[in-house]
N, C-alpha and C positions, 0 to 999 in steps of 0.2 A: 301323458300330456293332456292341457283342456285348451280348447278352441273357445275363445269369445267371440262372438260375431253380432257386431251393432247395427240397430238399422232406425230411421224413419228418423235422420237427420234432414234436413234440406234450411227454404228460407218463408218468414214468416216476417210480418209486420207487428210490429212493434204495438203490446197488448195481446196478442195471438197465443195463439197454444200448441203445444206438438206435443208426443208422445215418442220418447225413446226404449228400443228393446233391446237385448243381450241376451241372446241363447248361449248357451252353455253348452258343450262338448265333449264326449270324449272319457276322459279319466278322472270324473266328478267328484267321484267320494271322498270325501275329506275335506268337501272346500265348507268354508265358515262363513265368514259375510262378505257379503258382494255392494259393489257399488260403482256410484258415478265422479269420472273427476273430469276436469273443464284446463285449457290451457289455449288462454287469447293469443292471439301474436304480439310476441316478445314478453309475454310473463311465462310467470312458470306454473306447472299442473299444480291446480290444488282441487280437495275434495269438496264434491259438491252435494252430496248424498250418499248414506251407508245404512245395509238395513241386515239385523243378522237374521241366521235361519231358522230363531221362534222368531221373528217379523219387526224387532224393537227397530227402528228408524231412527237416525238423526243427521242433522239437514248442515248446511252452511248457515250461518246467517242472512246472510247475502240473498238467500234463497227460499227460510223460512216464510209458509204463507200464500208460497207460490207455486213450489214444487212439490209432487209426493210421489215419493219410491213406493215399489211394492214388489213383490217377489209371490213367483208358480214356483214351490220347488218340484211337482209333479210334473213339470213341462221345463227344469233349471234354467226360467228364464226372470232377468229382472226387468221391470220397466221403470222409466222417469216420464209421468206426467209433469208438464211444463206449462204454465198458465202464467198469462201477465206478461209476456216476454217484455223483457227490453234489451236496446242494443247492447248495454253494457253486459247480455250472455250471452252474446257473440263469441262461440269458441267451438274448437274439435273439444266434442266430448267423448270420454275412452270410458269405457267398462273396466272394472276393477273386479277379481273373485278373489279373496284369502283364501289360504289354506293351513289344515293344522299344524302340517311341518314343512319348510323350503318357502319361497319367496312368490309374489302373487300372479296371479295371471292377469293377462291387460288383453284390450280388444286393439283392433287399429287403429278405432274411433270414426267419429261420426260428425261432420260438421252442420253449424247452426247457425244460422247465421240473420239478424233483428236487422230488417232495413225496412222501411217503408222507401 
């Protein structure tokens, strides 16, 4: 089993910046690319960043410009710098890890939340 555990959700004004982490846990090997997904109240989870483990990154749209993933695999932790917020990424963000075989691991997620 792999534990994800997110942190340094909170709230931020709108233009601000935060920094999300995902330590990774446990029965690691094998996992492939990790990532971030977002789900506002009453839509549904979509991916908001994914970056594999040589480091190729790709973003949402939505988010391009403003965010960047980056990955310790010496430390299996990913982070999502977040710059520029606006309210519209107001959401629980979940950590995402794949794996080479069997279905992925998820965090419990981290809320975010753009209010001035």
């Amino acid at each position: 089993q792999v534990q994800l555990v997110e942190s340094g959700g909170g709230l931020v004004q709108p233009g601000g910046s935060l920094r999300l982490s995902c330590a990774a846990s446990g029965s690691i090997f094998g996992l492939t690319a990790m990532g971030w997904y977002r789900q506002a109240p009453g839509k549904p989870r979509v991916l908001v960043a994914r970056i594999s483990v040589g480091g190729s990154p790709n973003y949402a749209d939505s988010v391009k410009g403003r965010f960047t993933i980056s990955r310790d695999n010496a430390k299996n932790t990913v982070y999502l710098q977040m710059s520029s917020l606006k309210p519209e990424d107001t959401a629980v963000y979940y950590c995402n890890a794949a794996r080479v075989v069997g279905p992925d691991y998820w965090g419990k997620g981290t809320l975010v939340t753009v209010s001035s």
